[in-house]
C-alpha positions as CSV (number, residue, x, y, z in Angstrom):
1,X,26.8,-19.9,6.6
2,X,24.1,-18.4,4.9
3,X,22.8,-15.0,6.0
4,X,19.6,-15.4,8.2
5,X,16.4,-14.3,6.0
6,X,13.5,-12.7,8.0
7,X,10.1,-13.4,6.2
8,X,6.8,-11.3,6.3
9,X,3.5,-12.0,4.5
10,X,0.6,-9.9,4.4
11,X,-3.3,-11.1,3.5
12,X,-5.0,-8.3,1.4
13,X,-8.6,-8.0,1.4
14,X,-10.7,-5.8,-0.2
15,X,-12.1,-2.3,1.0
16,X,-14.9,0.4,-0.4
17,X,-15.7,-3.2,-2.8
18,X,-19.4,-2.4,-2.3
19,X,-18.7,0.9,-4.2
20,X,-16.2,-0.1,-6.8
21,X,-17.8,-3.1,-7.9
22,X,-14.9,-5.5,-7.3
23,X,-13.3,-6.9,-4.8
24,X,-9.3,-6.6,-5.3
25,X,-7.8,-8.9,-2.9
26,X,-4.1,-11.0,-3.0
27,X,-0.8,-11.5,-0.3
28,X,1.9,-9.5,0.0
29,X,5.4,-11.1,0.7
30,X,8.3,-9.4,2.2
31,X,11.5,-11.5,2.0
32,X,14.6,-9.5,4.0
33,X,18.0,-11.0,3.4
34,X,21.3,-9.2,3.8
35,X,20.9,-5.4,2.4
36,X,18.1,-7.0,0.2
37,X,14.2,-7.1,0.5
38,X,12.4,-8.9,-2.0
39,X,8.5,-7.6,-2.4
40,X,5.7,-10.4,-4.2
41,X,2.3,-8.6,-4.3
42,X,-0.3,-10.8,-6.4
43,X,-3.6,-9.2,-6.8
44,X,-6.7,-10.0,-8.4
45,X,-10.1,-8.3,-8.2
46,X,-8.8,-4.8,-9.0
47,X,-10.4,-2.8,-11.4
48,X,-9.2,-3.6,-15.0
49,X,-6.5,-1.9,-17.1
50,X,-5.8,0.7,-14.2
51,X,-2.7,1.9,-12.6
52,X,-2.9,0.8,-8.9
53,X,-0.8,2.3,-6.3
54,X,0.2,0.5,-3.5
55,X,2.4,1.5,0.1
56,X,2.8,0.7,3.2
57,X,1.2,3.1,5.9
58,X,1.9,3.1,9.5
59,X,3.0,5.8,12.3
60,X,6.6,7.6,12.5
61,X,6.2,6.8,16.4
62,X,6.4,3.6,15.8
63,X,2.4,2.7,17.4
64,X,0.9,-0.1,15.6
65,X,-0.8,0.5,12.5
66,X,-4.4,-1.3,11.8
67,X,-6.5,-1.9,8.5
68,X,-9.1,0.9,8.0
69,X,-12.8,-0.9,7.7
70,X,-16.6,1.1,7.3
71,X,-16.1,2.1,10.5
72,X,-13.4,5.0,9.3
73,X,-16.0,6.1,7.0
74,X,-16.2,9.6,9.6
75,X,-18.2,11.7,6.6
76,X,-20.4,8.9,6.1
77,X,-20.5,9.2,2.6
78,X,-20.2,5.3,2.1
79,X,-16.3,5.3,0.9
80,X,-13.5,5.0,3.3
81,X,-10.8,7.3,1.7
82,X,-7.2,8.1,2.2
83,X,-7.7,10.6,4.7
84,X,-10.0,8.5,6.5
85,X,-7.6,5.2,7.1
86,X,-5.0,7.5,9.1
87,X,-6.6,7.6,12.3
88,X,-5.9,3.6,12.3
89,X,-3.2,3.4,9.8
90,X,-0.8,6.2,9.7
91,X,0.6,8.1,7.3
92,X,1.9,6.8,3.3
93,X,5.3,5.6,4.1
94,X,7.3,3.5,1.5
95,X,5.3,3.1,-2.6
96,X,5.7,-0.1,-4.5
97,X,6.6,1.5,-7.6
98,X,9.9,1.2,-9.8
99,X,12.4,2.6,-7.6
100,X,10.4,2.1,-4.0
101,X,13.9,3.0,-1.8
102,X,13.9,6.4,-3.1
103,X,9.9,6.9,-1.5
104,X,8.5,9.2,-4.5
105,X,5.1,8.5,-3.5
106,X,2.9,10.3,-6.4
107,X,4.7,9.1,-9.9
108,X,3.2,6.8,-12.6
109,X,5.7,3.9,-12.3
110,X,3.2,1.5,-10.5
111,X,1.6,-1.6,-11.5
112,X,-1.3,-1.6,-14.0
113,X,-4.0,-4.5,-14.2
114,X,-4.6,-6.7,-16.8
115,X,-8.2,-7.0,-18.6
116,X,-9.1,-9.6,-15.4
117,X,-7.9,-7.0,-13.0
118,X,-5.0,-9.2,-12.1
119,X,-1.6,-8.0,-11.5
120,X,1.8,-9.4,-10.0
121,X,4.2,-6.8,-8.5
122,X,7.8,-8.0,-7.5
123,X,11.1,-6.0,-7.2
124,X,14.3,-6.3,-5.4
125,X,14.8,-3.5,-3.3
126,X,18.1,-2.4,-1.9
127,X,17.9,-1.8,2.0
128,X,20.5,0.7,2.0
129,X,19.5,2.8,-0.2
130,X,15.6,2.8,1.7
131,X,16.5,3.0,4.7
132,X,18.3,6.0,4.2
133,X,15.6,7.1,2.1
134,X,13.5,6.3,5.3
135,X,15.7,8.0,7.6
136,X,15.4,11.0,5.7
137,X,11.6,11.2,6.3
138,X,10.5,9.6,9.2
139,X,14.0,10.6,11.2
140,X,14.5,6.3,12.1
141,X,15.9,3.6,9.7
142,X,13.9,1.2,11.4
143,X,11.4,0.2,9.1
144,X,9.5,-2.1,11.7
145,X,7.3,-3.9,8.6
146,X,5.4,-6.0,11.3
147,X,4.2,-2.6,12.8
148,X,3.1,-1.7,8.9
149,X,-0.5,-1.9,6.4
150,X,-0.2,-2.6,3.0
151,X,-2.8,-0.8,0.8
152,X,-3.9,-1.2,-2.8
153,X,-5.5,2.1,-4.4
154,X,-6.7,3.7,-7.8
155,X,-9.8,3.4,-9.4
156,X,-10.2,4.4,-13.2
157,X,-10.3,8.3,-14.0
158,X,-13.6,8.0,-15.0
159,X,-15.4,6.5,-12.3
160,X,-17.7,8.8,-10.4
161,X,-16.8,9.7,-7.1
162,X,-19.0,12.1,-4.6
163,X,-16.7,15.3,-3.8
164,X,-16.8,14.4,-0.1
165,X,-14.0,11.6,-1.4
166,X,-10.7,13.3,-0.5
167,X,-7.0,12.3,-1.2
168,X,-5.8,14.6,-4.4
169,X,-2.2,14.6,-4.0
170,X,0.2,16.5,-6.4
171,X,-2.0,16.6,-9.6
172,X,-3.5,12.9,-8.6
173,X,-7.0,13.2,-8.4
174,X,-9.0,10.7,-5.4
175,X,-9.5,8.1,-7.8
176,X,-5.7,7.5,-7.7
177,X,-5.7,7.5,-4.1
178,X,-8.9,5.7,-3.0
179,X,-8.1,2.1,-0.7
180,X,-9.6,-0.9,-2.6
181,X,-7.5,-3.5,-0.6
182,X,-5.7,-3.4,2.3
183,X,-4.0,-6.0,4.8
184,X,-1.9,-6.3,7.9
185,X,1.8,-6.5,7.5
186,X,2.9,-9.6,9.7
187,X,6.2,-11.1,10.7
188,X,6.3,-15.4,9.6
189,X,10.0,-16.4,10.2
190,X,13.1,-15.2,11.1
């Protein structure tokens, strides 16, 4: 008998798109199977040849996480920054990078977008090895993905952003960290 797979999808739409001047949008796909978890993220709309991190946020006490929208803007400085989406969101919790199971948030191993500002993330991650990871942060191995946000982040280097934008993190300016898509993580099969 095959081992039951439990399937969750996520619809990314854009955020601070007004701003950027695009509007990065795609689906997420979580596939968990055995001590497997298979993660598809397709973009397109990002901002071109540029690095774009991406994570799922949510809150260590297990309270539902929502998208952040305008109305997080608190500084009303017309962008919606990291700081800003963790009233609703929660905290960074696991990157979609090289190695996502060992959590190093700020590293430069994450997908970069081609000359259309299209990318296609996808990497088998072993649960294990995360949820141990997980454990080690957020004191629970439960990673309780339909409780979760996805977001997309990272504009270019050179775009000018007002120094009321916040979310520098270890050497990473706000550029790196600003949201330009986000969706709600959602549970489709068992």
């Amino acid at each position: 008998m095959a081992e039951k797979k439990t399937v969750y999808e996520a619809e990314i739409t854009p955020l601070n798109a007004d701003k950027i001047g695009t509007a990065a949008k795609g689906r997420a796909r979580f596939e968990v199977q055995g001590d497997e978890m298979v993660v598809t993220i397709n973009m397109t709309g990002t901002p071109a040849n540029s690095q774009h991190w991406l994570h799922f946020h949510g809150f260590p006490d297990g309270r539902d996480a929502a998208p952040a929208t305008a109305a997080q803007d608190a500084n009303g400085d017309g962008y919606v920054d990291l700081v800003e989406t963790e009233s609703v969101s929660g905290t960074t919790m696991v990157p979609f990078n090289a190695s996502p199971e060992h959590m190093r948030v700020p590293e430069d191993t994450y997908p970069v977008a081609d000359a259309q500002g299209d990318f296609i993330y996808q990497k088998i991650i072993p649960l294990g090895v995360l949820r141990n990871s997980f454990e080690k942060v957020f004191h629970d191995r439960d990673l309780q993905l339909d409780k979760r946000v996805i977001y997309v982040h990272g504009v270019p280097d050179d775009f000018k952003l007002p120094d009321t934008v916040q979310g520098a993190i270890a050497g990473h300016t706000a550029n790196t960290t600003l949201p330009i898509a986000v969706g709600k993580i959602k549970k489709i099969s068992d």
